[in-house]
C-alpha positions in Angstrom: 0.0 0.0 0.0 2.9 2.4 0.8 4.1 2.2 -2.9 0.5 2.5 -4.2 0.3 5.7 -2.3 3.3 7.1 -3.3 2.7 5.9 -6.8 -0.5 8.4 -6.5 1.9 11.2 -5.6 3.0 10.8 -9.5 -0.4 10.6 -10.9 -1.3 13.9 -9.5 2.2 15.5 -10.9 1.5 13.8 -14.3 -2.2 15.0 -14.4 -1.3 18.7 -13.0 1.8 19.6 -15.0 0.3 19.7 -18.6 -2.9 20.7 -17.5 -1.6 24.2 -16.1 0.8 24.2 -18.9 -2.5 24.0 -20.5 -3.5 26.5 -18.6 -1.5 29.6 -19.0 -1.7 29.2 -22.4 -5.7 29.3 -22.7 -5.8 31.8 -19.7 -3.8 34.4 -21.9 -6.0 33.4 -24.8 -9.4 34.1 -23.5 -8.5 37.3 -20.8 -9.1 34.5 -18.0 -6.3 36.8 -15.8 -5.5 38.5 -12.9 -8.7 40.4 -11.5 -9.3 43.2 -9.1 -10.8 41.6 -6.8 -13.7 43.3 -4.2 -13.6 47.2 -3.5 -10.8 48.8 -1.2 -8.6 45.4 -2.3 -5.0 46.3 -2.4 -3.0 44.0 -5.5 -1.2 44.7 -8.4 -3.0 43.5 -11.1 -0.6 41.0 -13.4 -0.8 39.9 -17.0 -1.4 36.2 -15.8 -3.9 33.4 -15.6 -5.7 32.8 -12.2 -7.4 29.6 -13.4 -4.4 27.5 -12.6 -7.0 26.2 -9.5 -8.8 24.1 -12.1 -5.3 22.1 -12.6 -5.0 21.3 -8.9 -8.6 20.8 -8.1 -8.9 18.1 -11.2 -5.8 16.6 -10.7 -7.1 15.4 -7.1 -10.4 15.0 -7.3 -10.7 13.1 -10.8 -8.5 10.2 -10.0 -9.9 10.3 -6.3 -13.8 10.2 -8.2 -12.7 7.2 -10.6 -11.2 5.1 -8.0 -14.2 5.2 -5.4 -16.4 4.7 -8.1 -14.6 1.8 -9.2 -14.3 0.7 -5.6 -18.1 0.8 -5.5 -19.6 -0.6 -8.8 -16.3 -3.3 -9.7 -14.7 -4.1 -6.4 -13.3 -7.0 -7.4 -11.5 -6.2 -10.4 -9.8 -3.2 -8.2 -8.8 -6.3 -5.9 -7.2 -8.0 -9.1 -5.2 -5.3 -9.7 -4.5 -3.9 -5.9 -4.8 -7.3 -3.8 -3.4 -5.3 -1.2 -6.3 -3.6 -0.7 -8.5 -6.2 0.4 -7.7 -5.7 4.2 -8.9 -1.8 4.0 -11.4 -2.1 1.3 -14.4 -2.8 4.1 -13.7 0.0 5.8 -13.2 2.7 2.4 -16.9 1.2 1.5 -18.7 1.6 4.9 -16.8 5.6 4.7 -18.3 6.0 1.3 -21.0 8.6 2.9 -18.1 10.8 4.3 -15.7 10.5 1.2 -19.0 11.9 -1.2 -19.2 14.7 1.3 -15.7 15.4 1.1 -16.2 15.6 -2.9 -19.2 17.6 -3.3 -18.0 20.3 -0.7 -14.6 20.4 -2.7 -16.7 21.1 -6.0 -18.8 23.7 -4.1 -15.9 26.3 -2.5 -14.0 25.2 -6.2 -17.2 26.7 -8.0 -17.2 29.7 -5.7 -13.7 30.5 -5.9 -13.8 30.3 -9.9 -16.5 33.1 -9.7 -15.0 35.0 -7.4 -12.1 35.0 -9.6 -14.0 36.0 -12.6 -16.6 38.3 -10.8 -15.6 39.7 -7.4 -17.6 38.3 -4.3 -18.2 40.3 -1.3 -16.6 39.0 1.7 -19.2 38.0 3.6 -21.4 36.0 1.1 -18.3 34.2 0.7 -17.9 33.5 4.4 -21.6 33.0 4.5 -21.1 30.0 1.6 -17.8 28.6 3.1 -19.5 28.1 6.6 -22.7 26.2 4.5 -20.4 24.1 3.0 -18.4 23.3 6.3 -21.5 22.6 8.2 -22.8 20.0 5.6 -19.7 18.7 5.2 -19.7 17.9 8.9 -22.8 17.0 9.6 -24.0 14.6 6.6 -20.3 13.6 6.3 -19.0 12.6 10.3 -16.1 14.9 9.5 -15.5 15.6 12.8 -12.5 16.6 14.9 -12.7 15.4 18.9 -15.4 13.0 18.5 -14.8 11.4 21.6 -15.9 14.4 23.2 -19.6 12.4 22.2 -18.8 10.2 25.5 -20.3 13.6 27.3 -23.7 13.3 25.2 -24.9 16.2 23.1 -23.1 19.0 24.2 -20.1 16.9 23.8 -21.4 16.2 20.4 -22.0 19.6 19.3 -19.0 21.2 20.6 -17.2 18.4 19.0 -19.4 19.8 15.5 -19.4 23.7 16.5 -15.0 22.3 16.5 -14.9 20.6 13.2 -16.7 23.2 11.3 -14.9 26.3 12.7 -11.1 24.6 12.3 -12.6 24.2 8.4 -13.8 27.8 8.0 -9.9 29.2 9.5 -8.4 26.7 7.3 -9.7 27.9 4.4 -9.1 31.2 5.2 -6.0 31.1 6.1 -4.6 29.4 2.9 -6.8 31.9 0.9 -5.2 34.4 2.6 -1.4 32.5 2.0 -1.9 33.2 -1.4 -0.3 36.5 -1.6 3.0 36.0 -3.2 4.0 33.8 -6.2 4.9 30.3 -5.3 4.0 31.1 -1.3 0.5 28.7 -1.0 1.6 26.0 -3.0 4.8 25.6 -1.5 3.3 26.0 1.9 0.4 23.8 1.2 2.3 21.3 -0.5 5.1 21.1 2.5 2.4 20.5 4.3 0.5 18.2 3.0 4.2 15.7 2.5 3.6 16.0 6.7 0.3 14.8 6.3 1.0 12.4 4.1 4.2 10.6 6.5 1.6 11.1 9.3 -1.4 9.3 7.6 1.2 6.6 6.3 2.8 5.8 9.8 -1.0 5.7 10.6 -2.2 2.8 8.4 -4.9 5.3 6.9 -3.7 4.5 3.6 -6.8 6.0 1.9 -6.7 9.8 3.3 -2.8 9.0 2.5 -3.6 8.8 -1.0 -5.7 11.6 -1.4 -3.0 13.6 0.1 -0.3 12.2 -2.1 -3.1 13.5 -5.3 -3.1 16.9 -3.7 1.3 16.3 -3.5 1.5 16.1 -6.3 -0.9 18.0 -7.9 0.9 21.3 -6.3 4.4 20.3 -7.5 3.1 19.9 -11.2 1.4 23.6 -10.7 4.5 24.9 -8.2 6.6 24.5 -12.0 4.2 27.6 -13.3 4.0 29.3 -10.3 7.6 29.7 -8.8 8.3 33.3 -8.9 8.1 35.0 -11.4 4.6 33.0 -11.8 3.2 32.3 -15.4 0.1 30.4 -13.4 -2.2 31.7 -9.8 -4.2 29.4 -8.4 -7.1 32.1 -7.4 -9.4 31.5 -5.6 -10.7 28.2 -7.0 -7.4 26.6 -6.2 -6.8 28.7 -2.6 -10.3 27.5 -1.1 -10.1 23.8 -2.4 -6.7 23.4 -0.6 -7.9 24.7 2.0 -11.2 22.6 2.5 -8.8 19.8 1.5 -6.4 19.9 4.2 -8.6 21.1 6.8 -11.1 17.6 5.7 -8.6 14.8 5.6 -7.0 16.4 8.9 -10.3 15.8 10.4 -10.9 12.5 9.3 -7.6 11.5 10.7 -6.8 10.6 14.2 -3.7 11.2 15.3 -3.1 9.3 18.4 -4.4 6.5 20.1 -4.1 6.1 24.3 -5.4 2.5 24.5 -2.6 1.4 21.7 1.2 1.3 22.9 2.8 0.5 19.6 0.6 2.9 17.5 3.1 4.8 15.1 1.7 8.1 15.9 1.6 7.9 20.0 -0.4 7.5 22.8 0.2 12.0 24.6 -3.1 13.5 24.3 -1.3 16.4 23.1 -0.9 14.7 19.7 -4.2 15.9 18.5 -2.7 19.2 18.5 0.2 18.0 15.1 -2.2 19.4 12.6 -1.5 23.2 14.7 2.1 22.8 14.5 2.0 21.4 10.7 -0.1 24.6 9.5 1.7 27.1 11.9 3.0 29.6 9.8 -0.2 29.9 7.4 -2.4 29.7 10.8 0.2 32.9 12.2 0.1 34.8 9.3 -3.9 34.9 9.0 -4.4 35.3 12.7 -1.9 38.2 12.5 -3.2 39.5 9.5 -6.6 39.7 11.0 -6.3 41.5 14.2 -3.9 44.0 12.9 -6.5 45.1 10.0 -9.0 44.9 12.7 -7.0 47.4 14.7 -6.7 49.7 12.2 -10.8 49.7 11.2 -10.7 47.4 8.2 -12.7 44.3 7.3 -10.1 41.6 7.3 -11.3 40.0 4.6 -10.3 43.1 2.6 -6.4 41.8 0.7 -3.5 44.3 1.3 0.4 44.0 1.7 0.2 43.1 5.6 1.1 40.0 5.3 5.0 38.4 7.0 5.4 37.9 3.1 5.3 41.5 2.3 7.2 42.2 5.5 10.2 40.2 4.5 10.3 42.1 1.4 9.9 45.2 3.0 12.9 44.5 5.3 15.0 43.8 2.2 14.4 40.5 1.5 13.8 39.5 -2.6 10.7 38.5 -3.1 12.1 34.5 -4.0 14.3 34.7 -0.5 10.8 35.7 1.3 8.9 32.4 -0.2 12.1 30.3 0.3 12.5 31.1 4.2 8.9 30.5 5.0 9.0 27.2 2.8 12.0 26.3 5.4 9.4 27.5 8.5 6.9 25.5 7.5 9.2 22.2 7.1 10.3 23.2 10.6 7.2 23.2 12.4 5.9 20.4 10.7 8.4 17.6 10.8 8.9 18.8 14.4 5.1 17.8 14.4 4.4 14.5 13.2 5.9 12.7 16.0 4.5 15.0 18.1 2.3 11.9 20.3 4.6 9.9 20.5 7.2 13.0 22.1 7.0 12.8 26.1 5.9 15.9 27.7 9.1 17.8 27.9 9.7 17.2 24.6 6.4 17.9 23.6 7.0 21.5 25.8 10.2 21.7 23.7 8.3 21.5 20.5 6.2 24.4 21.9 8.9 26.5 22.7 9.9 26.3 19.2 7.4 27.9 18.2 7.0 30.5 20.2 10.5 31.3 19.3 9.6 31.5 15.7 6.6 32.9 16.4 8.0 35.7 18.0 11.1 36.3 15.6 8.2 36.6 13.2 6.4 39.2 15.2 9.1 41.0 15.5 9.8 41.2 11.9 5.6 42.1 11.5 6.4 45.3 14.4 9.5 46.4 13.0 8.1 47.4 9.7 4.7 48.3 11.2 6.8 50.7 13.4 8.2 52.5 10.2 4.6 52.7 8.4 3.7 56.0 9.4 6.9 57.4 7.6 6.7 55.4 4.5 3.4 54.5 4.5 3.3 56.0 0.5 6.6 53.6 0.3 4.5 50.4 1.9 1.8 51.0 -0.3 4.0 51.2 -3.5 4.8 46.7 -2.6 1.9 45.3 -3.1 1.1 41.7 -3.1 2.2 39.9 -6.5 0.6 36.8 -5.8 -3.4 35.9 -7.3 -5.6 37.3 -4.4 -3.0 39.1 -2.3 -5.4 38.2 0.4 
């Protein structure tokens, strides 16, 4: 199973890299490019395709869509082929309900993000559809994070719901948001999602493993049109799916288990908390993000160049060198997470204070340069984002 997973890491970079080649090239033909995005959004606007979404989303989903369906109409010719699926093929087919929910709220906030990209959405509609989408998702799907909190009866159940859709919603947001500079979200996403993927593996969950190995791989195929300076964006249609993507499989995945000593991921409590440390720096950044345009009267939905991205750059940083060092961030926090229940609790406490440290060396690169805005604030607003939303 590990090298049919890994296998599926290739199918997503075969199906990805000629579609956005694809792509750019029909982008530029039909004016499918860069847009403005809602009123009072701060972005230099770019001669370049934003569909490049459409190769990510299709690269994962289509394979994912054929193989469940084959799964479910000719199960055992898929054994013929893949006999070692036989021990996890009961439990994919009694998940079937949960996987289709997965799928068709991937499709939905894909569809929205494609309009938005073509015809600007106010932000809250958009937050109004992405919380729909996460509450169906959870609730007709069992996507749940802390389910065991439904020992304590309902209010253990809905908290456990309230949970799950919430950690969806800021998610999704904060890889929307990510996607500011070019080559920052799919990196990030797709460093992330490699995490994932060991963590799944290690796991035995060899079915969220593989849809993680699609997404893989379906961001390093689009990553080779999107590395600065980017002939691809993702937009929105790309931003939201990754989002919903990660934030689904990380909720379908259980990360430790107490009454199981030789479980690869641990027995701490505290291992439910490795999806945090994987998505740290994306997590920072949109938390950061947020209250500083809250304190300053704006929506925070609303893109502009306040983002640790656009900070590195205004500290001197090239805009490559400011993508490459919060690539390497995100590698740190997240292989520092994946053996994070299986850590005892001062090393778990170590972990922590790692990222505090790199939280605050990030903070105080965000206050330096907000210290200086009010003497170059014409200067600040002359860098503004260069990535598809600059969110």
């Amino acid at each position: 199973m590990v090298l049919l997973v890994l296998a599926l890491v290739g199918v997503g970079f075969a199906l990805s890299l000629p579609l956005s080649w694809f792509l750019v090239r029909l982008g530029n033909r039909v004016g499918a490019l860069d847009s403005a995005g809602a009123q009072g959004h701060i972005k230099e606007l770019r001669a370049v395709p934003n569909i490049g979404g459409v190769a990510i989303f299709w690269s994962v989903v289509a394979p994912l869509a054929l193989g469940f369906a084959a799964i479910e109409f000719a199960p055992q010719q898929v054994l013929e082929f893949f006999p070692a699926m036989a021990d996890f093929l009961p439990r994919l087919q009694e998940t079937q309900h949960s996987w289709a929910a997965i799928l068709i709220g991937a499709f939905a906030l894909h569809c929205i993000g494609l309009i938005d990209d073509r015809r600007a959405l106010a932000a809250w509609p958009k937050l109004f559809c992405q919380v729909a989408v996460a509450t169906s998702v959870v609730w007709f799907g069992d996507v749940r994070l802390l389910s065991f909190l439904s020992e304590y009866g309902e209010i253990g159940t809905m908290l456990s719901l309230a949970v799950s859709v919430l950690w969806i919603i800021v998610i999704v947001n904060a890889v929307n948001f990510l996607d500011n500079m070019d080559g920052l979200a799919g990196g990030i996403t797709a460093i992330a999602a490699s995490c994932f993927l060991v963590a799944t593996m290690l796991n035995g969950q060899y079915f969220i493993a593989g849809a993680l190995a699609l997404l893989v791989g379906s961001l390093v195929g689009f990553l080779a049109f999107n590395i600065p300076p980017a002939k691809l964006f993702m937009g929105d249609g790309g931003s939201l799916f990754i989002g919903f993507w990660l934030a689904a499989l990380t909720a379908r995945t259980t990360f430790v288990s107490p009454e199981r000593a030789d479980y690869a991921l641990g027995t701490a409590w505290y291992g439910v908390l490795m999806p945090i440390i994987v998505l740290a720096i994306p997590l920072y950044d949109g938390v950061f993000v947020t209250i500083y345009r809250l304190s300053k009267g704006k929506s925070p939905f609303i893109g502009g160049p306040e983002h640790i991205s656009h900070r590195l750059v205004q500290l001197g940083l090239s805009k490559r060198r400011s993508v490459a060092v919060l690539w390497l961030l995100t590698a740190i926090t997240g292989i520092s997470g994946i053996g994070l229940g299986r850590m005892e609790p001062w090393q778990a406490v170590l972990v922590g204070v790692q990222l505090m440290a790199i939280f605050l060396a990030m903070a105080i690169l965000e206050t330096s340069v907000a210290r200086s805005e009010p003497a170059q604030s014409k200067r600040s607003a002359m860098i503004p984002p260069s990535g598809s939303n600059g969110r």
